[in-house]
C-alpha positions in Angstrom: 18.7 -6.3 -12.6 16.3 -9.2 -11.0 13.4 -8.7 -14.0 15.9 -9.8 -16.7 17.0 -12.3 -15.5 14.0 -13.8 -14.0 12.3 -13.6 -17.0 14.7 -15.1 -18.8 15.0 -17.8 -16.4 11.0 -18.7 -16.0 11.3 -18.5 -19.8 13.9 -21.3 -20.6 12.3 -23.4 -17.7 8.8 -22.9 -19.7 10.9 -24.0 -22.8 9.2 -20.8 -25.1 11.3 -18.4 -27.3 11.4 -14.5 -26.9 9.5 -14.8 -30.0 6.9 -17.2 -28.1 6.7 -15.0 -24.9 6.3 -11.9 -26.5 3.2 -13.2 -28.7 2.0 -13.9 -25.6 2.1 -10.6 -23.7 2.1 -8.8 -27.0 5.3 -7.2 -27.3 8.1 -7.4 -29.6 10.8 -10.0 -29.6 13.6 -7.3 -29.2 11.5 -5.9 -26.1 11.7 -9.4 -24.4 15.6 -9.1 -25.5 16.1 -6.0 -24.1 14.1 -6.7 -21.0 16.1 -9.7 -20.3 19.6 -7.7 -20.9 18.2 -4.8 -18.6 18.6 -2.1 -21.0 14.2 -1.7 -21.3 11.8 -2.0 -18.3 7.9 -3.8 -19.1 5.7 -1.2 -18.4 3.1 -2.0 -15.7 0.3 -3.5 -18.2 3.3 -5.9 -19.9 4.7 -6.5 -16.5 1.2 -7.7 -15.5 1.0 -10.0 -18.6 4.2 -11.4 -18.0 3.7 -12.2 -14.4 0.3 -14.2 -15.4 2.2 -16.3 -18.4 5.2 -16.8 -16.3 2.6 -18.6 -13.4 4.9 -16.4 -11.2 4.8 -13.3 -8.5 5.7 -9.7 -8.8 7.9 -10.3 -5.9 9.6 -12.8 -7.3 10.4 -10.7 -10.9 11.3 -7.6 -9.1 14.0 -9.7 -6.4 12.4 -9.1 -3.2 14.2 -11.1 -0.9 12.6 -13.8 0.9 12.1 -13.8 4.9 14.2 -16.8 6.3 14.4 -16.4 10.0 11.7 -13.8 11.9 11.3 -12.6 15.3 8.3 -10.4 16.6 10.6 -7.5 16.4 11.5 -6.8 12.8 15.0 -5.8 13.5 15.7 -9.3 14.0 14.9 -10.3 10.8 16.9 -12.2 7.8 16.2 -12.2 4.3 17.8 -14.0 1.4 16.9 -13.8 -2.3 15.9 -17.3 -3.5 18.6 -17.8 -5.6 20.6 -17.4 -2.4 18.4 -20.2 -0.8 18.3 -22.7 -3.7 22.2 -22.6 -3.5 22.4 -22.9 0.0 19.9 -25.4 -0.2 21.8 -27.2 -3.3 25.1 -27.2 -0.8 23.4 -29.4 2.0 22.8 -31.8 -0.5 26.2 -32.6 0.1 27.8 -33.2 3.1 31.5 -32.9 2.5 31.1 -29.9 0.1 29.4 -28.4 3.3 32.0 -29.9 5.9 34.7 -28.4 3.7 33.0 -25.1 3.1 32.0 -24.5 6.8 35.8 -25.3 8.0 37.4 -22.3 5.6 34.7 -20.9 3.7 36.6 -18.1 1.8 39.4 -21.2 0.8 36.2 -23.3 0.0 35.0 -20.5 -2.3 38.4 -20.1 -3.7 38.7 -24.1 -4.5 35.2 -23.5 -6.0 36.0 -20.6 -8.3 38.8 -21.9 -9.8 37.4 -25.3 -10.8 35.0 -23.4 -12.6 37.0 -21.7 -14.8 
């Protein structure tokens, strides 16, 4: 679920607490818990609220994708989410990463994957 963990997200990178967000859009602590773990939805008026502390959009909490390429005719478009973006966008940074990707991606991803764990 995108809300959860967008919220959590904009949270951390506004360094506040679930204690601190939820004063501030006055809700419990254990509903910002639950909203970031997905098991409770903000309703509209708490959505609203947390869309104005988070200095974000509704787009943006609810995971619409972002348009990337557009023709006149809408069958031609692309969309990405951001997250999507910001890693793609994190990749270029790096040209042999991308060289190396771009050559076998699935064995790039594979390489990837398992220096992660």
């Amino acid at each position: 679920m995108f809300i959860g963990q967008r919220i959590k997200t904009l949270r951390k990178q506004k360094n506040l607490t679930q204690q601190n967000l939820a004063d501030m859009v006055n809700v419990t602590k254990v509903s910002i818990c639950c909203y970031e773990k997905g098991t409770r939805t903000p309703n509209l008026e708490t959505f609203v609220d947390l869309v104005n502390v988070l200095d974000t959009t509704p787009d943006y909490l609810l995971g619409r994708d972002i348009r990337v390429v557009s023709e006149s005719d809408e069958s031609y478009s692309v969309v990405l989410p951001k997250e999507d973006i910001e890693i793609i966008n994190e990749i270029r940074k790096n040209d042999n990463l991308i060289s190396y990707l771009r050559e076998d991606p699935k064995r790039g991803v594979e390489y990837i994957n398992k220096k992660s764990l």
